[in-house]
Wavefront OBJ file of the C-alpha trace (Angstrom):
o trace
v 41.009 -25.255 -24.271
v 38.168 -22.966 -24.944
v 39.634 -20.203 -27.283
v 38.752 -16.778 -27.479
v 37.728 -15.112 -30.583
v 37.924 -10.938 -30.616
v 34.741 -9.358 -32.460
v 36.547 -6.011 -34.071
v 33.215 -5.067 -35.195
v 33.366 -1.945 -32.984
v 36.071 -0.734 -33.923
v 35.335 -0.458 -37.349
v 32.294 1.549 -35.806
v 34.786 4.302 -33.955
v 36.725 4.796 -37.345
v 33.488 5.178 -39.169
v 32.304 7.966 -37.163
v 35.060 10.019 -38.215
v 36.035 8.563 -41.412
v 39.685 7.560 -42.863
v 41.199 4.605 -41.141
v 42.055 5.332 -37.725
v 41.785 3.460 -35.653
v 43.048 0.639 -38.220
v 40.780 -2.458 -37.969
v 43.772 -4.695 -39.677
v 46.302 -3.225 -36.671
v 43.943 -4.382 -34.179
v 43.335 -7.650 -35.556
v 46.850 -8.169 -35.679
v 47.497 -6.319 -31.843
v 44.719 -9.124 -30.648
v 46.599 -11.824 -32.002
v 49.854 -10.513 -30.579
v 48.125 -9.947 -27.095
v 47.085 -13.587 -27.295
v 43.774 -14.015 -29.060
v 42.844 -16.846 -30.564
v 40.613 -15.824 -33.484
v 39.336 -12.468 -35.217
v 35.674 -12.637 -35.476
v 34.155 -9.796 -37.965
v 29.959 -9.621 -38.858
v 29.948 -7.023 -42.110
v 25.734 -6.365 -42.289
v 24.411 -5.222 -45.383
v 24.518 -0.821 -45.060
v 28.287 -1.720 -44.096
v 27.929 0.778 -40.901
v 30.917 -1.147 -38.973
v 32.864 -3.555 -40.589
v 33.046 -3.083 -44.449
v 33.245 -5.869 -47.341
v 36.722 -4.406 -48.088
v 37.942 -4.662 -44.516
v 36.968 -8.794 -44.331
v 39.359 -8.956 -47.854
v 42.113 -6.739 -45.822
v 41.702 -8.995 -42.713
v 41.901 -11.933 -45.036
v 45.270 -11.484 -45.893
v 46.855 -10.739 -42.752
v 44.818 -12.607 -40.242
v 47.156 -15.678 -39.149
v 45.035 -17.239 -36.593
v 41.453 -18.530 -37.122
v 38.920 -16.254 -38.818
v 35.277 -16.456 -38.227
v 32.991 -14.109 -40.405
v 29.340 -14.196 -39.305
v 26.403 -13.105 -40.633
v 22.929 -13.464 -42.530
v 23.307 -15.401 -45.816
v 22.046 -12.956 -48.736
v 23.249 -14.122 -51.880
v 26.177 -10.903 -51.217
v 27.364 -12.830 -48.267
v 27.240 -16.350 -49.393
v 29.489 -15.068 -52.523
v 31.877 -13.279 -49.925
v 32.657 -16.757 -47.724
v 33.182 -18.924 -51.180
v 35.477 -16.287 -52.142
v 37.284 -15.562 -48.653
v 37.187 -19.352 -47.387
v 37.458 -18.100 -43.462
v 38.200 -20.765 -40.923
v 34.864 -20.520 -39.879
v 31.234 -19.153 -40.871
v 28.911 -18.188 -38.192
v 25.487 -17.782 -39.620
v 22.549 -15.822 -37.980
v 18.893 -15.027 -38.585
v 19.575 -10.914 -38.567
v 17.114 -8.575 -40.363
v 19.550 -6.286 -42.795
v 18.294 -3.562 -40.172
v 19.008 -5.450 -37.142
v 21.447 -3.328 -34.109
v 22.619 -6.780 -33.010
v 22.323 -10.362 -33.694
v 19.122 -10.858 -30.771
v 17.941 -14.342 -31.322
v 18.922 -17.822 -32.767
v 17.650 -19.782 -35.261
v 14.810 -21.582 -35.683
v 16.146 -24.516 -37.559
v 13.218 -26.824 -37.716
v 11.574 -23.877 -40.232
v 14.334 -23.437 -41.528
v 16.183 -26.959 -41.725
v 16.576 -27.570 -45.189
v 17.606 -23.621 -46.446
v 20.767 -23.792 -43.176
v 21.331 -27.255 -44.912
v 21.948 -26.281 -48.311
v 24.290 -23.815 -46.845
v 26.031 -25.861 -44.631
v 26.764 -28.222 -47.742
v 27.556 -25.388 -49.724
v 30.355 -24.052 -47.222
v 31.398 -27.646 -46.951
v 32.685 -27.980 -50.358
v 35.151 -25.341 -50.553
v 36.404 -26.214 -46.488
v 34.592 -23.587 -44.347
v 33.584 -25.105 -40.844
v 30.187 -24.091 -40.154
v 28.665 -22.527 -36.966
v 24.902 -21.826 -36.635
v 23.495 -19.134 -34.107
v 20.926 -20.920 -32.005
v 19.189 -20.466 -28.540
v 18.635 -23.256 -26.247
v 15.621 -25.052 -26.960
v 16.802 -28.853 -27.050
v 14.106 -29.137 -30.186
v 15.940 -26.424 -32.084
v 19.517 -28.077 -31.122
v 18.632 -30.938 -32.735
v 17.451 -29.872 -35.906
v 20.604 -28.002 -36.314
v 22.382 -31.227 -35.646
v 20.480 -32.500 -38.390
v 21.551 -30.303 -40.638
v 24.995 -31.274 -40.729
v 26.169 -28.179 -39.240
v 29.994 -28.677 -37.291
v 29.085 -26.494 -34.244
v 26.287 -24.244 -32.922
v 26.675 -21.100 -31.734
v 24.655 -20.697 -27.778
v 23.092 -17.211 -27.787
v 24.465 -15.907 -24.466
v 22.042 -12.755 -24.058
v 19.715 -14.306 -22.126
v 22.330 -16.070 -19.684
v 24.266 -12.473 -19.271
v 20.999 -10.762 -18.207
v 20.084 -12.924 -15.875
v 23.360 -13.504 -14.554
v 23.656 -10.812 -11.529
v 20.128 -12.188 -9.809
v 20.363 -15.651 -10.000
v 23.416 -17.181 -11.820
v 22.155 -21.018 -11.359
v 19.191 -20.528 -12.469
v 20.596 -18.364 -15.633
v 23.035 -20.876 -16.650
v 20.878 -24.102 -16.138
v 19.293 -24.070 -19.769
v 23.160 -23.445 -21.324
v 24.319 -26.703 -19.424
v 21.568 -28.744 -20.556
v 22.044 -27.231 -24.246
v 25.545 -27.580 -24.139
v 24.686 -31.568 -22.686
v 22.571 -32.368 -25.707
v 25.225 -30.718 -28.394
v 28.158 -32.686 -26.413
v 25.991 -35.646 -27.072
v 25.070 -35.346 -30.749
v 28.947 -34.342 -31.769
v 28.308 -31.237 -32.673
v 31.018 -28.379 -31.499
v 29.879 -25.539 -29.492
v 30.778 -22.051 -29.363
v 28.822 -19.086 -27.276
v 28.356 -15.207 -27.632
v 26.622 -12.259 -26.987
v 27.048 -10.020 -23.563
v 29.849 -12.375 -22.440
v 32.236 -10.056 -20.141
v 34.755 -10.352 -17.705
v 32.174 -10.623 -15.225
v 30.284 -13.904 -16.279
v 32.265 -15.123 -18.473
v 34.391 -17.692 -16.144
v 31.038 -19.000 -14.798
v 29.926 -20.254 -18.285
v 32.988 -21.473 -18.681
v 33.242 -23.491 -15.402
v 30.469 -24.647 -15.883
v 31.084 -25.970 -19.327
v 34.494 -26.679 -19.748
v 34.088 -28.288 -23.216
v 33.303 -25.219 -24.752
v 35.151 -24.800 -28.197
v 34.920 -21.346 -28.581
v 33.372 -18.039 -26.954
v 33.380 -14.969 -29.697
v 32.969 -11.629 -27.672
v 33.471 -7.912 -28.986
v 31.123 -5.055 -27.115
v 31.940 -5.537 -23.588
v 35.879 -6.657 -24.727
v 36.488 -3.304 -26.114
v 34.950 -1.149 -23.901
v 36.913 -2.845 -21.352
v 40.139 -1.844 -23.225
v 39.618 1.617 -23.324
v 39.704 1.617 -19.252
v 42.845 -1.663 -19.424
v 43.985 -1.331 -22.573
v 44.146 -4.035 -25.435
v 46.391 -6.427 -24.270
v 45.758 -6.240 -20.428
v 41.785 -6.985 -21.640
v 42.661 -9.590 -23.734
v 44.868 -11.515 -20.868
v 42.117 -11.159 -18.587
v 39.674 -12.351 -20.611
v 42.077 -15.530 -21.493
v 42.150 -15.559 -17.883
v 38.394 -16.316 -17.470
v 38.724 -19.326 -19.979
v 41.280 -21.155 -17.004
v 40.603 -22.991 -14.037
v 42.046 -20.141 -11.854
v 41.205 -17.008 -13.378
v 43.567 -13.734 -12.392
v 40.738 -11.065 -12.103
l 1 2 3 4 5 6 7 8 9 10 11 12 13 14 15 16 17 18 19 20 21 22 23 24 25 26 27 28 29 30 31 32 33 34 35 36 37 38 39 40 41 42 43 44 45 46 47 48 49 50 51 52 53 54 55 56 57 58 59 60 61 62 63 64 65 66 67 68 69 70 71 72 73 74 75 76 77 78 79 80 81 82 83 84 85 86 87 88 89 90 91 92 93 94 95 96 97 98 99 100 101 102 103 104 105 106 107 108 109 110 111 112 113 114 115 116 117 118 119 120 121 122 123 124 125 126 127 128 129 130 131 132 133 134 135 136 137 138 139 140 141 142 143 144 145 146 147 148 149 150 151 152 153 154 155 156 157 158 159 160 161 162 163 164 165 166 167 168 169 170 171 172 173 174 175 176 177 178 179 180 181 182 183 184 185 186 187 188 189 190 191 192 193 194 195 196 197 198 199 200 201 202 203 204 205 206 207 208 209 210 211 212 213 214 215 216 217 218 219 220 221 222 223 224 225 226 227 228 229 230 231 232 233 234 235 236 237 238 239 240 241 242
């Protein structure tokens, strides 16, 4: 079963806009879980403008089904996953300035730095996810690195998607081949929606984990929460309900 993890990042951004604490990030997390999510996925960046460092110790406490933090590793965020000890740690190449994570990896430069920190999040449990496009070269380096899963970058897939959804998911299948084939786990996000969604997952079935936030709650302020959520558990089944 490929499980669905809720990215509350922008909902942290609506309550920052206005200050105070509505709408609650830690209700939400917990709403999602009731409505049938999987896992709580949260990326704090370093000027804190969405999710804060406080909010992933909040979350912490109350978040009872698996909890993936991602983000670049600065020595602030390394510190924050030995402390927290998430269920899972998603790490990607942003720039502190960055509006979104836009690009994967390149873990043949960077093989033995994502090593270090894949040993490092090892020791105290953490399963490790790193961010990566799909360049079979770049897939196996980050097998090499000891790494449990990879994380597909789905941007490229989700453009592409409305004028020719073959040829958009054809690099994604062969990516998601090779990381099948070296044991590593898989997981996939960015600009995954109700409306591609199912066809990434038909087409690869053994997909551990899809992690999607922007298009999820936007949907929810035309469905609502839960109806979003259930339809976008729906897209991860043979015979989605749309």
């Amino acid at each position: 079963m490929t499980k669905l993890s809720v990215n509350i990042n922008k909902v942290a951004t609506i309550r920052n806009a206005r200050g105070g604490n509505v709408p609650d990030v830690v209700k939400v997390a917990l709403d999602c879980e009731k409505f049938g999510a999987d896992g709580i996925t949260v990326h704090p960046r370093p000027d804190e403008r969405h999710i804060r460092f406080k909010d992933v110790n909040d979350l912490k406490a109350k978040v009872r089904t698996e909890f993936n933090i991602e983000g670049y590793p600065t020595q602030k965020f390394i510190d924050l996953i030995m402390t927290i000890r998430p269920t899972q740690v998603t790490l990607v190449p942003d720039a502190p300035d960055a509006i979104t994570s836009n690009a994967g990896w390149d873990t043949i430069k960077n093989q033995q730095f994502l090593s270090d920190l894949v040993d490092e999040f090892h020791e105290v449990g953490v399963r490790t996810s790193i961010f990566v496009g799909t360049d079979l070269k770049i897939i196996e380096a980050a097998a090499k690195t000891g790494t449990d899963r990879i994380e597909l970058y789905t941007e490229p897939y989700a453009s592409d998607y409305t004028r020719n959804k073959e040829g958009a998911i054809a690099p994604f299948i062969e990516a998601a081949k090779l990381a099948k084939k070296l044991g590593l786990g898989l997981n996939a996000g960015h600009d995954l929606s109700l409306e591609n969604l199912h066809y990434l997952y038909k087409n690869i079935p053994w997909l551990d984990e899809v992690s999607i936030g922007h298009a999820l709650i936007s949907d929810a302020l035309y469905f609502g929460l839960e109806k979003t959520i259930k339809a976008y558990k729906s897209c991860l089944t043979e015979t989605p309900e749309l």
